[in-house]
C-alpha positions in Angstrom: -12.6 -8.0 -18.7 -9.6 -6.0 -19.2 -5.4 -7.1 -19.0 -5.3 -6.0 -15.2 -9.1 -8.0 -14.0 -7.8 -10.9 -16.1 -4.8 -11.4 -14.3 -6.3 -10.6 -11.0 -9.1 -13.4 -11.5 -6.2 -15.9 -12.4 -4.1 -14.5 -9.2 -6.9 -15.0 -6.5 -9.9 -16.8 -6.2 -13.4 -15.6 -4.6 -12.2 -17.4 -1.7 -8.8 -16.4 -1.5 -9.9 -12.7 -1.7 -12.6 -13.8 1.0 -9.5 -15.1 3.5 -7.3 -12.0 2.6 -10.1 -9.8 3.6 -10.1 -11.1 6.6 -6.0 -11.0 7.5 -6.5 -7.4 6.6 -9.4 -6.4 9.0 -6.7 -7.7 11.7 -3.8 -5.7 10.0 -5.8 -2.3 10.0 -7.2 -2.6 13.6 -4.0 -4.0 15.2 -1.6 -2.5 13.1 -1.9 0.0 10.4 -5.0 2.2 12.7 -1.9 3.6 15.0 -0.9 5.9 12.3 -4.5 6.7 10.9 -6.8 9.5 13.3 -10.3 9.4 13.3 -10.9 12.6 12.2 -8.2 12.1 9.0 -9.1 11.8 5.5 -6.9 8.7 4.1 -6.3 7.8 0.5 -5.3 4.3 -0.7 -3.8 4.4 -3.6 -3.8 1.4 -6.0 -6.6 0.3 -3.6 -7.3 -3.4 -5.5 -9.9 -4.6 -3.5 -10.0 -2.0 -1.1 -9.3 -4.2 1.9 -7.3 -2.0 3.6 -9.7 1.3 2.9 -12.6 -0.6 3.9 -11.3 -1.6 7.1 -9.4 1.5 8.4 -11.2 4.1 10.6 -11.0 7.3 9.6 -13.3 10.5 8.3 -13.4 10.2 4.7 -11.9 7.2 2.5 -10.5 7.6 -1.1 -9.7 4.6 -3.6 -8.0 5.3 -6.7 -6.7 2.5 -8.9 -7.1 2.1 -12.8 -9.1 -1.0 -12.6 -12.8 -1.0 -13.1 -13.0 -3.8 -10.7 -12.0 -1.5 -7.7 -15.8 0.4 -7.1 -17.6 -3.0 -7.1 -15.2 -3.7 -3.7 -15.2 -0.8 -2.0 -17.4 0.0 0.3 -20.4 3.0 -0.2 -19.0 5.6 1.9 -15.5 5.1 -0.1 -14.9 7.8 -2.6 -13.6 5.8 -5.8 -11.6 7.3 -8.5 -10.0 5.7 -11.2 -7.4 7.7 -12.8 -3.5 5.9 -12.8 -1.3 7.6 -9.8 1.0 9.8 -12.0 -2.6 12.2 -12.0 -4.4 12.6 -9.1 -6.1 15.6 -10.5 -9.7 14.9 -8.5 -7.9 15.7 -5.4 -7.3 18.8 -3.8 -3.7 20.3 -3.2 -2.9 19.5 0.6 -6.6 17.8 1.6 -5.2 14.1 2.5 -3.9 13.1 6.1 -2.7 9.5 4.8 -1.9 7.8 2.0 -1.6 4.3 1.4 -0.1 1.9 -0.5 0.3 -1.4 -0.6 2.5 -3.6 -3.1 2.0 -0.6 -5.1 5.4 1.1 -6.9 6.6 -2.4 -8.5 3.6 -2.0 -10.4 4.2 1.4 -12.1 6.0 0.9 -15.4 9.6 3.0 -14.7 11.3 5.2 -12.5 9.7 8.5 -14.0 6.0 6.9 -13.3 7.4 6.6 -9.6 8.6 10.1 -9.2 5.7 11.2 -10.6 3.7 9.2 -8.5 5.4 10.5 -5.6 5.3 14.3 -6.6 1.1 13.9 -6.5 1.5 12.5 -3.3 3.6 15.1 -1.6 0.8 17.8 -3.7 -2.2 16.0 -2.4 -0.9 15.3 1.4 -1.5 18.2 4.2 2.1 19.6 5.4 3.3 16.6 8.1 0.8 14.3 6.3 1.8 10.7 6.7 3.0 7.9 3.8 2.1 4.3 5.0 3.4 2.3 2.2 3.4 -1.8 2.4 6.3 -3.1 -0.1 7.9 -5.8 -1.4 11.9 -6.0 -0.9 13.7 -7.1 -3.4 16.6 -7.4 -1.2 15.2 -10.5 0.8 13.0 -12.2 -2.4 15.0 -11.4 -5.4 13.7 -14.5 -7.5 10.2 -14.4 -6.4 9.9 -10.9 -6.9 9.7 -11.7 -10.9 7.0 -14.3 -10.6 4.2 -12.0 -11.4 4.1 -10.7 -14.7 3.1 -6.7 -13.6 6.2 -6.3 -11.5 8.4 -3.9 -13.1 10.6 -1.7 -10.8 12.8 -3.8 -7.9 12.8 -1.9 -4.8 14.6 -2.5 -1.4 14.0 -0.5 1.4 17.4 1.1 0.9 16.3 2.7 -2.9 12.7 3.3 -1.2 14.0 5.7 1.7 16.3 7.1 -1.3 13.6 7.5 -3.4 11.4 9.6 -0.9 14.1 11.8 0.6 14.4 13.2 -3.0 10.8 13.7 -3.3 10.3 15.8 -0.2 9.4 12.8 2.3 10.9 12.4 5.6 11.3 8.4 6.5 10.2 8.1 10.4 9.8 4.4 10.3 11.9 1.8 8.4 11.0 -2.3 8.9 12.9 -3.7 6.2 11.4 -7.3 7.0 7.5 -6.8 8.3 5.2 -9.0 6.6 5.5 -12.4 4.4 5.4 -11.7 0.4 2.1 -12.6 0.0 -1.2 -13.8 1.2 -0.2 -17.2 0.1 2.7 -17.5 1.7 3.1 -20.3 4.4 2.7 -18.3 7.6 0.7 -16.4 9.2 -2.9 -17.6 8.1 -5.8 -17.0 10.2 -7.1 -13.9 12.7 -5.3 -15.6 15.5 -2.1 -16.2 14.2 -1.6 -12.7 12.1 -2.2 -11.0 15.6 0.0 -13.0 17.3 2.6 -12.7 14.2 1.9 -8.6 14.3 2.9 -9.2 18.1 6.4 -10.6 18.0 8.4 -8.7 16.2 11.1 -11.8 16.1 9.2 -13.2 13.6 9.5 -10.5 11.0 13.1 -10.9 10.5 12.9 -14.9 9.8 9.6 -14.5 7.3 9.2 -11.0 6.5 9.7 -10.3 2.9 8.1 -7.3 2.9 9.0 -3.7 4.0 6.8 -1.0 6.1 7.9 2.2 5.4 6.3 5.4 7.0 7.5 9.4 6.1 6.1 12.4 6.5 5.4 15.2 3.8 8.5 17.1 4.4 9.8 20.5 2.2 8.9 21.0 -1.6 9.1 17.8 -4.1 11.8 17.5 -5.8 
């Protein structure tokens, strides 16, 4: 088992990644499956577990992350690569409707890993192709934010929109407060209660920790 499946094993149990499975099957169909077509081909990138790729509705799925772990989770008809984000070489210039990530960028180990990151999004994306992208923000859980020993880069929606408007992304969307920091958080657990969480907006701004950003592939990368 490598550094990354070791620390994931100690993160979440079988049961934990059993229950978080289930809060995102109600996060893709009431939430994240507006911005996705049926007919679009969607990438999540740092995919993990592959709960949100397995649960979207689209054409054709990709999962790329660097962990061996990721193709035992994802399901059959999900394409799985496993090459790190700065080279997304298997994929086709301007062939991907979505991508997305989720709790994603604090991972990468600097700045230049995130512009790189975002320069291979902006090739792979179709012109007007759409960047869902699921974040923690620093702004609202500075001290928790440095719990986990892979977090490296503190974001806040403010550096985020920054960061893509000088990689040739156009922010449509900001939430700076969406969802709770993590699946362990106190609230929302349970089908019921995400929906109903995902349905009243009030909510975010008193326990969201997290920021939803969505932009479009705009003019060249920078």
């Amino acid at each position: 088992m490598g550094e990354i499946e070791a620390m994931y094993a100690h993160r979440f149990s079988e049961e934990e990644r059993r229950a978080k499975n289930v809060i995102w099957q109600v996060l893709c169909r009431h939430f994240f499956q507006r911005y996705v077509r049926p007919e679009d081909v969607v990438l999540d990138l740092g995919a993990g577990f592959c709960e949100f790729i397995n649960n979207i509705q689209c054409r054709t799925r990709y999962a790329v992350d660097i962990s061996e772990e990721t193709a035992r989770y994802a399901r059959p008809e999900v394409i799985v690569y496993r090459t790190p984000a700065t080279d997304l070489s298997p994929i086709a210039d301007e062939t991907v409707d979505v991508v997305f990530c989720s709790n994603f960028f604090e991972h990468l180990p600097d700045k230049m890993a995130m512009s790189q990151t975002l320069r291979e999004i902006h090739r792979v994306l179709v012109p007007g192709g759409r960047l869902l992208i699921l974040q923690p923000n620093i702004k609202y859980l500075y001290k928790e934010y440095w719990d986990f020993f892979d977090h490296h880069i503190p974001l806040s929606h403010l550096s985020m929109v920054e960061a893509l408007a000088g990689h040739g992304f156009v922010p449509r969307q900001v939430i700076p407060r969406f969802m709770p920091f993590t699946s362990k958080s106190a609230l929302p657990k349970g089908p019921f209660f995400v929906r109903l969480y995902l349905m009243f907006p009030p909510a975010w701004r008193i326990l969201g920790r997290q920021m939803f950003i969505l932009a479009e592939r705009g003019g060249p990368a920078a």
